[in-house]
N, C-alpha and C positions, 0 to 999 in steps of 0.2 A: 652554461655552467651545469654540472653532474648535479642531477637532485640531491638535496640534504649536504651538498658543501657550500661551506661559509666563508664571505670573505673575510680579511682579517680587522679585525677593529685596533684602532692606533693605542689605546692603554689597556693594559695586562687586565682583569678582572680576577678578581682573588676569593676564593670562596672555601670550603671544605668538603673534600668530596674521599669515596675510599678509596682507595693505591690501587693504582695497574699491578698486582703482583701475584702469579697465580702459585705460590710458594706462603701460604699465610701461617706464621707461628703459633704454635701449640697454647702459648702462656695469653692470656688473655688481656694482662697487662699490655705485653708487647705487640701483641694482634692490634690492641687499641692503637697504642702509638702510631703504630705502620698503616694505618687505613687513615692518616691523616696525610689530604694531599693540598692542591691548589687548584683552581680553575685556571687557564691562561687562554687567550687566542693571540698568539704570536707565530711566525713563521722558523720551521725546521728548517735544517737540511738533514735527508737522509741516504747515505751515501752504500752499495750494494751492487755487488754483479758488474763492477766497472762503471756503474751510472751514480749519478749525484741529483737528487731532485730536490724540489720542494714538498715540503708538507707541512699543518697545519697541527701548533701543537696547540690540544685541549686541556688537557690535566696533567699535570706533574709530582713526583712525589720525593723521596729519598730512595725509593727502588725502582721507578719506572717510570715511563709516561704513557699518553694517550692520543693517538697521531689520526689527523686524516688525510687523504691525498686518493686519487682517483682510484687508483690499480696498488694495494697495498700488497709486500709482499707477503708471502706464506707462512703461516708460524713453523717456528724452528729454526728459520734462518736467522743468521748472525751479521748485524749490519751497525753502522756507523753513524750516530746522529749529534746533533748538534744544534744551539740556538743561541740565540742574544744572550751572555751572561754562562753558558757553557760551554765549555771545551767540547771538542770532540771526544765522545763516550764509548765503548763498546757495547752493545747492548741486543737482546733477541725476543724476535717476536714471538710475540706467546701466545698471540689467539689474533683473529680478524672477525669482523662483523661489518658486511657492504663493504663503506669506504673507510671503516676505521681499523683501527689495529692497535693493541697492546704492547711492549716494550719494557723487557727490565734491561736495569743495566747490570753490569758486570760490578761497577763497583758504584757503593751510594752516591748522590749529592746533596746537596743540602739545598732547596728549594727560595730561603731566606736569603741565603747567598747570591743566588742567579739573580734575585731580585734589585738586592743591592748593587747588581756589577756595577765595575766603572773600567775604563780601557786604560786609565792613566790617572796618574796623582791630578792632572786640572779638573778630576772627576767627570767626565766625557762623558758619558752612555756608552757602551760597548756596542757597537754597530750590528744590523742584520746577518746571517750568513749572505755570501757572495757564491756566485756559480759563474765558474767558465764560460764565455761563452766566444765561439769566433765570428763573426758576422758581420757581413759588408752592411751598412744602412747613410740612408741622407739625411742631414741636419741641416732644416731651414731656420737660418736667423738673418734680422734685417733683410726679408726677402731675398737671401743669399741662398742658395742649395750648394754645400759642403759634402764632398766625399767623407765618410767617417767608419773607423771600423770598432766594433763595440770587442771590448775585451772581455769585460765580468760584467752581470747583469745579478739584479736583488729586486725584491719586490718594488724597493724604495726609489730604482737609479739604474746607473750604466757609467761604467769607463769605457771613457772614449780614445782613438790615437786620431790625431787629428792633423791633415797634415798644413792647415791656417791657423796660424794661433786665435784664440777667440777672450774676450775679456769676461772676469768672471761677475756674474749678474746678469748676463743676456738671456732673453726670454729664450724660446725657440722648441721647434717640433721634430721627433726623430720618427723617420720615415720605419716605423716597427708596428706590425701584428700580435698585440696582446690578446686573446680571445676576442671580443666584438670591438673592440678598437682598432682601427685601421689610422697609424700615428700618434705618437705618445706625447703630449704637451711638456714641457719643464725650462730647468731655470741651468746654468751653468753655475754652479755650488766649487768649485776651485780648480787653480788651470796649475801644472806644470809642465813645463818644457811642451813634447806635442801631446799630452796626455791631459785630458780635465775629465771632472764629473759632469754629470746631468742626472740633476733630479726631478723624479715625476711629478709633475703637480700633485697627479692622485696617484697612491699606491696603488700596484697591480694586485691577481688574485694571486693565490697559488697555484689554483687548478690551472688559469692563462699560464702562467712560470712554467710551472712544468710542463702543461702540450708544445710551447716552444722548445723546452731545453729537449725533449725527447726528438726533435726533428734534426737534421741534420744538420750538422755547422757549414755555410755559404763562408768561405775564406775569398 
C-alpha cells in the first residue's frame, strides 16, 4: 500500500473540521458556517477521463470534500463523485497534496443527510458505490472449483454470473488478486436466477480496488 493511505474503517467517524472550499465568503458569519464540515472514512467513487475509480473520502462538507486515492487528478478538472448516502455530484478539484485532493461541488449537499441515508422505506442502508468490472475468476465452494465471471465489484463484494446455481450461505473463496491477497475469502449473501453476491469476509482497500480496476478487464 502507497505511504500515508488508509484502509477504510467500517463506521463513518464524525468530527469538525474546516470545508474543502477554496471560495471562502467575505461575511464572517457565513465563513463561520461554511468551514463546518465532517470527518468520514468511507469509500468514493470518482469517475473522470472515461475511468471510474475508488477513493477514500476524508472530510465532507456542504461545498466540497476531501478525497484520497493513489494518482489524484489535477486541479481544475471537472469530475463526477459519489458515495454511500450521495448521488452522483458534479464537482472540481481545486488543489492536490501527494495523495489527496480537494473537491467542491457544483451544487451544495447537506452532510446530515448522506448521513441519515436510507435506500428504501424498510430503512436499508444505502449500499457502497459498485464499479464495473468484466473478469473471468474461480470460486471454490464445498471443494468444488466453479467457473465464474465477476460483473461489479465494491470494496465490500462481487456479482457474480454463475453458470451452477449455488445456495445462499455457502462459505467459499474467489480466485482474485486484491493487492497482497492472492483469493478473496466470503460468504454467498443472495442468488438470483444465474447471478448471486459474494461477500468478503474482510473488506478490501481502495488503493487494492483501484490498482485492479485500472488493469485491464480479462472477459
Amino acid at each position: 500500500m502507497p505511504h500515508g493511505l488508509e484502509q477504510i474503517a467500517p463506521t463513518p467517524i464524525i468530527t469538525m473540521l474546516p470545508e474543502l472550499n477554496d471560495d471562502l465568503p467575505a461575511n464572517p458569519m457565513e465563513r463561520r458556517r461554511d468551514w463546518r464540515a465532517a470527518t468520514v472514512f468511507t469509500i468514493g467513487k470518482i469517475s473522470f477521463a472515461g475511468r471510474n475509480l475508488p477513493c477514500m473520502v476524508r472530510d465532507l462538507s456542504e461545498g466540497g470534500m476531501r478525497i484520497q486515492m493513489p494518482f489524484p487528478p489535477p486541479p481544475g478538472l471537472r469530475v463526477l463523485i459519489e458515495m454511500r448516502g450521495l448521488e452522483p455530484r458534479l464537482a472540481r478539484i481545486c488543489w492536490t497534496s501527494g495523495h489527496e485532493a480537494g473537491l467542491m461541488f457544483d451544487l451544495r449537499c447537506s452532510p446530515a443527510d448522506i448521513f441519515a441515508a436510507r435506500s428504501n422505506k424498510e430503512g436499508r442502508i444505502a449500499r457502497q458505490p459498485r464499479f464495473a468490472l468484466r473478469r473471468k475468476a474461480m470460486l471454490t465452494v464445498d471443494q468444488m472449483s466453479l467457473f465464474a465471471r465477476i460483473e461489479n465489484i465494491s470494496v465490500g463484494g462481487v456479482r457474480l454470473a454463475l453458470s451452477t446455481p449455488l445456495e445462499s450461505g455457502k462459505l467459499g473463496v474467489l480466485d482474485l488478486v486484491l493487492g497482497d491477497r492472492q483469493g478473496v475469502a466470503g460468504e454467498i449473501c443472495w442468488v438470483r436466477e444465474e447471478s448471486c453476491g459474494f461477500r468478503f469476509v474482510q473488506p478490501v482497500s481502495s488503493v487494492a480496488l483501484a490498482t485492479m480496476l485500472d488493469a485491464p478487464d480479462l472477459i
